[in-house]
N, C-alpha and C positions, 0 to 999 in steps of 0.2 A: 122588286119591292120587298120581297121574301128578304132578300140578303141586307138591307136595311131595319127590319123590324129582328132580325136575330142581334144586329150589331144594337142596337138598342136597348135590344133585353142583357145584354152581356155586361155594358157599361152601366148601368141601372145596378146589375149584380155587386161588382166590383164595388161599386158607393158602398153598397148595404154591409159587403163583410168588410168592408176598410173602420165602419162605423164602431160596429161592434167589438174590433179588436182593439181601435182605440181606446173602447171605454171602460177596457179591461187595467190599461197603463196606469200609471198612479200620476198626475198630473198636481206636482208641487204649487199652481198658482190655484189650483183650485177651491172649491171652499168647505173641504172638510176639516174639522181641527185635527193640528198637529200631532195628538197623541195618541189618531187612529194613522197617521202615513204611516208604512211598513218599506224603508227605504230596500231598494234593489240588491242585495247584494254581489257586490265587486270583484271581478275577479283576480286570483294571485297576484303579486307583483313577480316580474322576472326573476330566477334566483331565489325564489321561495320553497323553502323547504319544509313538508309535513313533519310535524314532530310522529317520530318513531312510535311506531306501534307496538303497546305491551301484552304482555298473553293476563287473560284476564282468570287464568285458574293456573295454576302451577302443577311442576311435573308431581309423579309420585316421591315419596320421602329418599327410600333408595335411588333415586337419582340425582338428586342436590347434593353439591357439597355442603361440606361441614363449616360451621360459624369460621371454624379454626384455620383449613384450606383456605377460606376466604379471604382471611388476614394474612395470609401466608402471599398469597396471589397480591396483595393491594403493595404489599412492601415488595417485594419482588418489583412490580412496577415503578416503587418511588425510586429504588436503587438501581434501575436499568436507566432512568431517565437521569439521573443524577452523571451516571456514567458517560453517556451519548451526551451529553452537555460539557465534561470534561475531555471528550475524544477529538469534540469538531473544531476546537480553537488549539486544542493538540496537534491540527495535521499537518502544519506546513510551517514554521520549519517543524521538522518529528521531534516531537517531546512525550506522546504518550504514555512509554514504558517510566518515565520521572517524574512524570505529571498527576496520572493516574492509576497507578498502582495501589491506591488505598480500595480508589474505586473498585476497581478488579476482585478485589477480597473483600470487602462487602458485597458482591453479589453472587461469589463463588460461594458463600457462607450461605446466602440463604437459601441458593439452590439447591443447594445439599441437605437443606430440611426440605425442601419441596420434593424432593428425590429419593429421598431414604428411605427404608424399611424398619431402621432399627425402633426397639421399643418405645426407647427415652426420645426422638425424634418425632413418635407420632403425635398424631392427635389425639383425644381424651377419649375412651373407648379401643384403643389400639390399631385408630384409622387411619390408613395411610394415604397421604394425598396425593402418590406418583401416581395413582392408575388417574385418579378423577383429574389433575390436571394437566399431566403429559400424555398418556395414553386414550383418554375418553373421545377423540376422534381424530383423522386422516392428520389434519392441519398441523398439529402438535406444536402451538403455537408459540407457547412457553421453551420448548424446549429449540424451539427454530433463533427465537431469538439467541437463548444465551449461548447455544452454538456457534455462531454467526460471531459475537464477541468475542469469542471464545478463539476463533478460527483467526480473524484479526489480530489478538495475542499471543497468538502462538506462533504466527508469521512472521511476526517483531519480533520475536527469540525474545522478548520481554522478561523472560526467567533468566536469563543471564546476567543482568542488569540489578535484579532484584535480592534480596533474602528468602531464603527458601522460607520465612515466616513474614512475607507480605509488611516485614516492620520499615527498611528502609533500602538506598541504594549499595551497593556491594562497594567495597574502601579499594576497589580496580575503578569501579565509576568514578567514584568520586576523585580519585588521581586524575584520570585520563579529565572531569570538567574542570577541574583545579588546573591543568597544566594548559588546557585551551583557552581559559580565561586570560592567563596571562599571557598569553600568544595574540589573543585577540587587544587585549591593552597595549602588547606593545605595536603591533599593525596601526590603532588609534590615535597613540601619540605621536609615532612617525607622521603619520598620515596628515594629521593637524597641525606639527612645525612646519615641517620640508613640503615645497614647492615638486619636486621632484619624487620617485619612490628609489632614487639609487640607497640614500640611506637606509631606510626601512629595509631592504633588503640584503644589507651591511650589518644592518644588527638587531635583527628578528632572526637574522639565520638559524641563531644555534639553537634557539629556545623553539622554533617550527619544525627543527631538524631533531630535538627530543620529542616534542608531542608527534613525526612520524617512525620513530624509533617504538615510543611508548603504543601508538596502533597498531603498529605489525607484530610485538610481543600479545596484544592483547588477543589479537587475530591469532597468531599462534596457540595460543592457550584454550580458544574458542571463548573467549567469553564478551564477545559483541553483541550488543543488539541494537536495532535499525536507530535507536536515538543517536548514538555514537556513528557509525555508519553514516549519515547524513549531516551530522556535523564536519566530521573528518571531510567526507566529500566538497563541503560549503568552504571550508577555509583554504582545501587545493585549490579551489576557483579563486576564491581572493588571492592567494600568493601567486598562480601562475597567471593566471588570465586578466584580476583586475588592475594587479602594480606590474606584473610583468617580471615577477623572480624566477629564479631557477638555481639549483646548485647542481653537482653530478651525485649522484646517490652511491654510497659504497657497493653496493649488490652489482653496480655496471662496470664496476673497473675488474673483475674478472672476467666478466662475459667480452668484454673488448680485448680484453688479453687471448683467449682463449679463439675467439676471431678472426684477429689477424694473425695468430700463428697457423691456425690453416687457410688465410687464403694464400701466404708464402708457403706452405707446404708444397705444391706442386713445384714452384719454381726451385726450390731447395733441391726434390727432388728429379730435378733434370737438369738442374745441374751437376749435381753431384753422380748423375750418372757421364754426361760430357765427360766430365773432368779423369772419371774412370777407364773410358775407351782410348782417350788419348793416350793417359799411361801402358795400357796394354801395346799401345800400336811403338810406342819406344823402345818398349823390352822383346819385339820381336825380330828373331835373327833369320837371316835370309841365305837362302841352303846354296853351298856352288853349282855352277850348271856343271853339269858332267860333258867331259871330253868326246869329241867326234870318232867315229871307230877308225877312218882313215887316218887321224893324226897319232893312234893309239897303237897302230901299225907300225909305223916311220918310227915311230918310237923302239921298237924293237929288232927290227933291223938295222940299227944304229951301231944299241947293244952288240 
């Protein structure tokens, strides 16, 4: 009977606090006016992101940069993004070193304010913004990047390509794109008459056989870089692999020469030794046998 009157006090209980907590909820049909409901607030939606927390007292004076670094810092930014915007539709086919070379030197320009010591370079007061924004901590943020571009330009041999004043392309560039152009026009119009590529390869020859004369002087001289390089590369593929040309290159008709003269060498050399032992064996004379001692006798006794 005991274990019935607990079960009764338990469920009894349960009523009483289920009451109270209900009457805690805010119940929208209810009949309070509207301008006391305090609606539930909702939680984030997925993908919601707190807006970033600000420090609400600032460092000491000596640690901020200066009005001037600041600006320094913000263009710095607009001419890095400027740059990575002219690099990413530069990469395939390679055009960067012709494409973006303005870019390059406007942001070599300004990092060289951000980076100097000298007087006329700094800021007002004679504050120099390399420690506050290259050196002020591990990251070196500023200086990672224009590194990094830096290190991409200089990979391309990009100064080869260029004027040592950043104004335009070298008059070897500009030959070597002039002479490709018309290699590629005339690939074009072959391409576009003839059913076949025999013609196209009948009379592009000579004019694809100076644009590789005019690369290998260039390359001799050392003044390639990757734009040219991958050009040159692309138009070998068209000539050999897409029409299917070929000519012999001067550089191989001595290497062939030079070739098969020694893989005859050996037989030159045995034979001309043959031909030496046989002659010795003609010119050699054969001694008389010498006389028996008993016919050498008879002989004497003759006497």
């Amino acid at each position: 009977m005991s274990l019935y009157k607990d079960c009764f006090c338990f469920v009894l209980f349960m009523v009483k606090y289920n009451a109270l907590v209900s009457s805690d909820v805010v119940n929208p049909s209810s009949s309070l006016p509207a301008d006391k409901l305090q609606p539930v607030p909702a939680a984030p939606p997925v993908g919601f992101s707190f807006p970033a927390l600000r420090l609400l007292s600032s460092f000491p004076e000596e640690l901020e940069i200066s009005d001037y670094c600041t600006e320094l810092l913000h263009i710095f930014a607009q001419r890095y993004v400027a740059y990575v915007e002219c690099l990413v539709p530069a990469a395939r086919p390679v055009k960067m070193c012709q494409s973006c070379f303005s870019y390059n030197s406007s942001l070599e320009e300004i990092y060289k304010n951000v980076s100097s010591d000298k007087p006329d370079q700094m800021a007002p007061g004679n504050v120099s913004c390399r420690d506050s924004l290259l050196r002020s901590d591990r990251l070196m943020i500023v200086y990672q990047l224009y590194s990094n571009l830096q290190d991409l330009w200089n990979g391309a041999n990009c100064e080869k390509c260029i004027t040592k004043d950043f104004s335009s392309l070298t008059n070897d560039t500009m030959h070597f794109m002039a002479t490709l152009n018309q290699t590629l026009s005339c690939f074009e119009k072959y391409q576009r008459t003839q059913k076949n590529d025999t013609e196209l390869c009948k009379n592009c020859k000579s004019i694809y056989s100076g644009l590789n004369e005019l690369y290998s002087q260039m390359e001799g001289n050392q003044t390639l870089c990757m734009d040219i390089e991958d050009e040159m590369n692309m138009t070998r593929i068209l000539w050999s692999k897409t029409f299917g040309c070929s000519f012999p290159r001067e550089e191989t008709v001595p290497v062939i020469a030079v070739s098969g003269f020694m893989l005859f060498l050996p037989i030159i050399f045995y034979l001309s030794s043959f031909l030496h032992s046989e002659q010795k064996k003609r010119k050699l004379i054969h001694p008389r046998r010498v006389k028996s001692y008993g016919n050498l006798s008879a002989q004497v006794k003759m006497n």
